[in-house]
The first five atom37 places (N, CA, C, CB, O) and aatype in JSON, in Angstrom:
{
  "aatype": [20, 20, 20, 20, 20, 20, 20, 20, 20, 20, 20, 20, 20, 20, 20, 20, 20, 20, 20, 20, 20, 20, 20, 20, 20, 20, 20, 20, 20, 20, 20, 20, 20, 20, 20, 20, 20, 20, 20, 20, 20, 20, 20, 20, 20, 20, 20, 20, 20, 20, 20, 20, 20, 20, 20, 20, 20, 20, 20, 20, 20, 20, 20, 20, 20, 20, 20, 20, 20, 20],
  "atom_mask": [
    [1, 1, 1, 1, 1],
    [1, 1, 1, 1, 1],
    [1, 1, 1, 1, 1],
    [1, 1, 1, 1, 1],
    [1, 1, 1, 1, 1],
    [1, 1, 1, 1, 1],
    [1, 1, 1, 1, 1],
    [1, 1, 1, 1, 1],
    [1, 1, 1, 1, 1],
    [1, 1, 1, 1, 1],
    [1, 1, 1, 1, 1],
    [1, 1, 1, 1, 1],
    [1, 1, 1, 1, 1],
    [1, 1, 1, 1, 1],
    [1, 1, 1, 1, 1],
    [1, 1, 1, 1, 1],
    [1, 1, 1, 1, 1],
    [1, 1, 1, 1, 1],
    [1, 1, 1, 1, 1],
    [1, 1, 1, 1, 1],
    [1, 1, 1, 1, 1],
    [1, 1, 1, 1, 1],
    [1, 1, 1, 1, 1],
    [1, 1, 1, 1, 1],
    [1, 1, 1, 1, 1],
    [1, 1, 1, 1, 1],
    [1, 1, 1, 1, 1],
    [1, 1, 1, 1, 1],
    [1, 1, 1, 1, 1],
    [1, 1, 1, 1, 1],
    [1, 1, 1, 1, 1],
    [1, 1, 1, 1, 1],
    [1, 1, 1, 1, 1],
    [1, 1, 1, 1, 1],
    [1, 1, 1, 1, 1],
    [1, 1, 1, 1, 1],
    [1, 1, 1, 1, 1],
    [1, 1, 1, 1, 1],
    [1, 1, 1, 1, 1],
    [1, 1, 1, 1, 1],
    [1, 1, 1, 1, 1],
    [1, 1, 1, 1, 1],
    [1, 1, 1, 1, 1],
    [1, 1, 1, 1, 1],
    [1, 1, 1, 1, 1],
    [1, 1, 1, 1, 1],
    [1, 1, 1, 1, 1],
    [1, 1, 1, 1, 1],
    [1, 1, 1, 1, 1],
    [1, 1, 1, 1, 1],
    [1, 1, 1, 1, 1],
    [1, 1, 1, 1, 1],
    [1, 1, 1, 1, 1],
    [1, 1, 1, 1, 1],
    [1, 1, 1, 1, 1],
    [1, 1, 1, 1, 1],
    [1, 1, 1, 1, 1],
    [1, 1, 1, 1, 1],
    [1, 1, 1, 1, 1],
    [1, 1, 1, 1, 1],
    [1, 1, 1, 1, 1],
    [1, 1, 1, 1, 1],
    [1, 1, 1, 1, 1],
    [1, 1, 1, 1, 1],
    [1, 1, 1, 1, 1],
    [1, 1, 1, 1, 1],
    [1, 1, 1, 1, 1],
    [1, 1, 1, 1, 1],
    [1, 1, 1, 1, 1],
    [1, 1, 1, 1, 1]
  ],
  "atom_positions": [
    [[0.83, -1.17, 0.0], [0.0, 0.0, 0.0], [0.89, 1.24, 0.0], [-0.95, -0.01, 1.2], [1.98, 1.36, 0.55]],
    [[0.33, 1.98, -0.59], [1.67, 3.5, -1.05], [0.87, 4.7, 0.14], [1.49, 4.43, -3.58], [-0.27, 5.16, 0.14]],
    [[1.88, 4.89, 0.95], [0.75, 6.36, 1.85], [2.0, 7.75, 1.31], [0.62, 6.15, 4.63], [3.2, 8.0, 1.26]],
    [[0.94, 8.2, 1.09], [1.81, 9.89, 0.86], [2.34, 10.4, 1.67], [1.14, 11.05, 0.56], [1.63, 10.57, 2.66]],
    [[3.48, 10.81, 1.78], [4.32, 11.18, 3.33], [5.62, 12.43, 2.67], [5.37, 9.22, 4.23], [6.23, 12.52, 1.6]],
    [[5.6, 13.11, 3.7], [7.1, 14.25, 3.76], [7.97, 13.28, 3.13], [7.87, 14.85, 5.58], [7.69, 12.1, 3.36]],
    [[8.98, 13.52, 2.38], [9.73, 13.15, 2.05], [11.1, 13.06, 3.23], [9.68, 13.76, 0.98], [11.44, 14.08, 3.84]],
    [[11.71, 11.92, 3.42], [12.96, 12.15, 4.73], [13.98, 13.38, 3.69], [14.19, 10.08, 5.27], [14.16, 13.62, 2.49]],
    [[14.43, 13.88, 4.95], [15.44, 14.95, 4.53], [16.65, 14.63, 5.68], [14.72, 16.7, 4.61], [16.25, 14.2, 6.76]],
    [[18.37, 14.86, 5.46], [18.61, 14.9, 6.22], [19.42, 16.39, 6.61], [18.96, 13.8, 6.26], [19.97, 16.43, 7.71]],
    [[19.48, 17.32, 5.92], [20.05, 18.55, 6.23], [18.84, 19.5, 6.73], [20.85, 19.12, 4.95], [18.93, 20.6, 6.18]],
    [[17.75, 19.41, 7.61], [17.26, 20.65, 8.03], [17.02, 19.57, 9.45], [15.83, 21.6, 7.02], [16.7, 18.39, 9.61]],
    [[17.47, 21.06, 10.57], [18.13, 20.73, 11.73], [16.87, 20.84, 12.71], [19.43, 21.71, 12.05], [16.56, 22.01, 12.93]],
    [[15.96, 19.73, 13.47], [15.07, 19.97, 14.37], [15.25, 20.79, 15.41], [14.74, 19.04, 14.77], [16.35, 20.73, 15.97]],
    [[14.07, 21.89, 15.99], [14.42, 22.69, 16.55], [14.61, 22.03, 18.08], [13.59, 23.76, 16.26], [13.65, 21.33, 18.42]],
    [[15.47, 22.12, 18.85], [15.57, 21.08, 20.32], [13.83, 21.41, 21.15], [17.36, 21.85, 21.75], [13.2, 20.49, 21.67]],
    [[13.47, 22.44, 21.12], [12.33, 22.64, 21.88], [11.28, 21.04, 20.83], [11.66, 24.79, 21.69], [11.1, 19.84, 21.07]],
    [[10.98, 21.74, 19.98], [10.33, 20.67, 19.21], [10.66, 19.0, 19.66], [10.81, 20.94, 17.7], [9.74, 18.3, 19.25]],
    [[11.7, 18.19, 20.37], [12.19, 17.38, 20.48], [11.63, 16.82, 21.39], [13.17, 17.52, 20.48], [11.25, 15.65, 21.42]],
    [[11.52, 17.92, 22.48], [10.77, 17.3, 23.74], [9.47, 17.33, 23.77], [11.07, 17.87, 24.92], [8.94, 16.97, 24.82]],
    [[8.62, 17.75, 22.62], [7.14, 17.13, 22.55], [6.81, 16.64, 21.76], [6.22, 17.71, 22.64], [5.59, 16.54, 21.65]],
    [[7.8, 15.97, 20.62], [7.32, 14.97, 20.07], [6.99, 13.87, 20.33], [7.74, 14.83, 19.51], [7.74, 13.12, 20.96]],
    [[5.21, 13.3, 19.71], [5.14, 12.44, 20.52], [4.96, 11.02, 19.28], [3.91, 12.85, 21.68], [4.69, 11.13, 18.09]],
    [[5.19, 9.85, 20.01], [4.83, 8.54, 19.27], [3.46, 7.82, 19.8], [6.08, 7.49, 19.45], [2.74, 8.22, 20.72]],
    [[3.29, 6.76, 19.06], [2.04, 6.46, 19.52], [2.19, 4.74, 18.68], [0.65, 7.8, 18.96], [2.33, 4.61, 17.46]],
    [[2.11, 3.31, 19.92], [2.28, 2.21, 19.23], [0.69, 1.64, 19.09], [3.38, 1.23, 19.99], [-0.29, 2.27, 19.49]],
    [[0.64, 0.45, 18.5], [-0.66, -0.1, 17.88], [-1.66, -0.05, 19.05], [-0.5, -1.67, 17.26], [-2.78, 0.45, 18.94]],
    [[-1.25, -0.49, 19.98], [-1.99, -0.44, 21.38], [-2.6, 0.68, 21.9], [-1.19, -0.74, 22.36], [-3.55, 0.59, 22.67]],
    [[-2.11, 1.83, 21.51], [-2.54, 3.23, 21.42], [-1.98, 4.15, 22.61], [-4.09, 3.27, 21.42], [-2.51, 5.23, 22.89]],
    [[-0.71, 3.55, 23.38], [0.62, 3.71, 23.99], [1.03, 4.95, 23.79], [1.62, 2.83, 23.53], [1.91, 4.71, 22.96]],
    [[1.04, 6.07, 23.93], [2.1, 7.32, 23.82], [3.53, 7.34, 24.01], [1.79, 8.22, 24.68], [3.92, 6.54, 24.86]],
    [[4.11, 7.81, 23.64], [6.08, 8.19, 24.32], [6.32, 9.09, 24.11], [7.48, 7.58, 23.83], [5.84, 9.59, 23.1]],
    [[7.27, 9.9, 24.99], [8.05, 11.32, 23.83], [9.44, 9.9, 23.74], [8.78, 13.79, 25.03], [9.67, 8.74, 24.07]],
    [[10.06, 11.15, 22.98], [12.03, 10.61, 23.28], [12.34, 10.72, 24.54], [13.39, 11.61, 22.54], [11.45, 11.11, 25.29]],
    [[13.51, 10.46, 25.01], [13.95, 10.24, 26.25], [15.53, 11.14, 25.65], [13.91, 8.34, 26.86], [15.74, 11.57, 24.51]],
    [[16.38, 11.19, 26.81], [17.59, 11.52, 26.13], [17.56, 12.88, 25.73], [17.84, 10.69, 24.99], [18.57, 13.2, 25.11]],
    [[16.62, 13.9, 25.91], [17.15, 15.28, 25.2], [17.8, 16.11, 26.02], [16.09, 16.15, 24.62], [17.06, 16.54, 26.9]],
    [[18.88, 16.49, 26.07], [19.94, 16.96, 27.33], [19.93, 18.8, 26.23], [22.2, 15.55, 27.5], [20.5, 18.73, 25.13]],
    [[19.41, 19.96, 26.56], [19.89, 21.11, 25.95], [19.26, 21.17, 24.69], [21.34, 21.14, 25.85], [19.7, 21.99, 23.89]],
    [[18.31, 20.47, 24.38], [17.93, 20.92, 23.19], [18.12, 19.87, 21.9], [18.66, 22.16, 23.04], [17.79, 19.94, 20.71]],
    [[18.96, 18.69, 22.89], [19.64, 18.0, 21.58], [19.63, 16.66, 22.09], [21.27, 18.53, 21.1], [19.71, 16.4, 23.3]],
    [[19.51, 15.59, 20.93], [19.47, 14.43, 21.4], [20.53, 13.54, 21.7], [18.82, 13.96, 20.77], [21.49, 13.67, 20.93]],
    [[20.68, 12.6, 22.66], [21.9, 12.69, 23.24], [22.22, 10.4, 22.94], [21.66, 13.65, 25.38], [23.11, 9.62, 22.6]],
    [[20.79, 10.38, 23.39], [20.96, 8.99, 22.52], [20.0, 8.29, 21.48], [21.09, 7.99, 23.44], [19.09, 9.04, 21.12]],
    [[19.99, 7.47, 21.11], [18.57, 7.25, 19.86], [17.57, 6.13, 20.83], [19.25, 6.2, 17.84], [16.52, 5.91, 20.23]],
    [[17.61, 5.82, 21.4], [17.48, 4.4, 22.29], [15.84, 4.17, 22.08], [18.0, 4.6, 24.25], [15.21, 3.14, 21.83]],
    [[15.21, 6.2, 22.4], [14.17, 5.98, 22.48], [13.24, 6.15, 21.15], [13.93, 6.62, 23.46], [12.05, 6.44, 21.24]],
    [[13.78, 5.98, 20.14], [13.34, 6.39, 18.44], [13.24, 4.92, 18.15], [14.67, 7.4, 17.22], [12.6, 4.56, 17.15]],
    [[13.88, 3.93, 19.0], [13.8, 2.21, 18.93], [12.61, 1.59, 18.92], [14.41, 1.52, 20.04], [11.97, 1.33, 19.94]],
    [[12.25, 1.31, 17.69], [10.71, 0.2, 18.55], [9.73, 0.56, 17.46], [9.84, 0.85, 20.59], [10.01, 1.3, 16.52]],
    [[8.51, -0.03, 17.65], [7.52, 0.15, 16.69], [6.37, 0.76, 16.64], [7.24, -0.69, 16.4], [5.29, 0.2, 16.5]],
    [[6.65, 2.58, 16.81], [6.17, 3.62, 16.73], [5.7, 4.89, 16.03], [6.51, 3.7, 17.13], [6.5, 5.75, 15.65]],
    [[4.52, 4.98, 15.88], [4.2, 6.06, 14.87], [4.26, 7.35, 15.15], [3.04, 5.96, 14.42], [4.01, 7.43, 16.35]],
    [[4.48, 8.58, 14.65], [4.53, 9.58, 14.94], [3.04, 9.98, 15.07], [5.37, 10.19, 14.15], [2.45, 9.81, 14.0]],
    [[2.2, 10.51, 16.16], [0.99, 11.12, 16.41], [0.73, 12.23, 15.16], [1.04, 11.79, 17.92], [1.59, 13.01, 14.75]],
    [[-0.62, 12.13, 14.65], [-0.75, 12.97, 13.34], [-0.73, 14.55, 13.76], [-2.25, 12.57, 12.51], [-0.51, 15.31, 12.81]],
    [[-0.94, 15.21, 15.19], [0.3, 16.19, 15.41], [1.72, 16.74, 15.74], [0.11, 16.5, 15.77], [2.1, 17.82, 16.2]],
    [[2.29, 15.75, 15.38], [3.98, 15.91, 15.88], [4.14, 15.49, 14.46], [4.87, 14.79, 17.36], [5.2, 15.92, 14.0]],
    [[3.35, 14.71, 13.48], [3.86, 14.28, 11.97], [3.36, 16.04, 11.23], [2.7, 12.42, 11.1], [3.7, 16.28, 10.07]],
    [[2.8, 16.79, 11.78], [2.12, 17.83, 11.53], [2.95, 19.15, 11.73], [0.96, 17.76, 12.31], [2.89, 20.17, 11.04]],
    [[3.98, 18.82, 13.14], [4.7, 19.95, 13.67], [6.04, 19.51, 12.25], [5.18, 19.81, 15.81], [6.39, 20.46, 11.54]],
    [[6.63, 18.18, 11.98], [7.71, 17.7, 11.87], [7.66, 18.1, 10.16], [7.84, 16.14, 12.48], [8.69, 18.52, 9.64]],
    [[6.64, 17.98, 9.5], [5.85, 18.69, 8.38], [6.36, 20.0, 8.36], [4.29, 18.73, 8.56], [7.24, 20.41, 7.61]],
    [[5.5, 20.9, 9.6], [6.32, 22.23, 8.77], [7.49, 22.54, 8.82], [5.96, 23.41, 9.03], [8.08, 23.37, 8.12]],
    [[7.97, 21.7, 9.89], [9.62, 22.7, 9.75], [10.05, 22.54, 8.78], [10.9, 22.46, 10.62], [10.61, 23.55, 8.36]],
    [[10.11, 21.23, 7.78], [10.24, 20.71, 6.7], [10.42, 21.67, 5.42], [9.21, 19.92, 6.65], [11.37, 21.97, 4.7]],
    [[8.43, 22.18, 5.51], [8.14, 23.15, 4.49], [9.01, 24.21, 4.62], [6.8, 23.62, 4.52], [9.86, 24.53, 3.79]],
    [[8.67, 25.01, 6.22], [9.89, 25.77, 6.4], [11.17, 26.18, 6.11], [10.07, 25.63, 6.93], [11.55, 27.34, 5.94]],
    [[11.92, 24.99, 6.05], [13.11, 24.94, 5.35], [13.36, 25.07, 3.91], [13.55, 23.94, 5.62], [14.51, 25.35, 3.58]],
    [[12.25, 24.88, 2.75], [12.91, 25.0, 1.7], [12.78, 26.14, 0.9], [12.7, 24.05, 1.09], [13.43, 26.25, -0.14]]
  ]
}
């Protein structure tokens, strides 16, 4: 099945505030943010591990910075 999505980019830099409310969300309907954001910046990946969707507002915030950038 094809879903329409942002394209990955890897040169535009997430803003650290943005980091700490991004949220995930697993099949069970489970929330997480990341873990690990020390200053704005992420410090390990540990918590990006696992089988999690981005909530259709944090895929929404992660969207514009996107647009933003180009």
């Amino acid at each position: 099945m094809h879903v329409d999505a942002t394209p990955v980019r890897f040169d535009t830099p997430i803003p650290g505030d943005l980091l700490t409310v991004l949220t995930w969300r697993n099949r069970r309907g489970q929330t997480r943010n990341l873990t690990h954001v020390v200053d704005g910046r992420l410090e390990r990946s540990i918590s990006l591990q696992g089988f999690y969707r981005l909530t259709s507002e944090s895929a929404g915030e992660l969207a514009q910075v996107v647009l933003d950038a180009k």
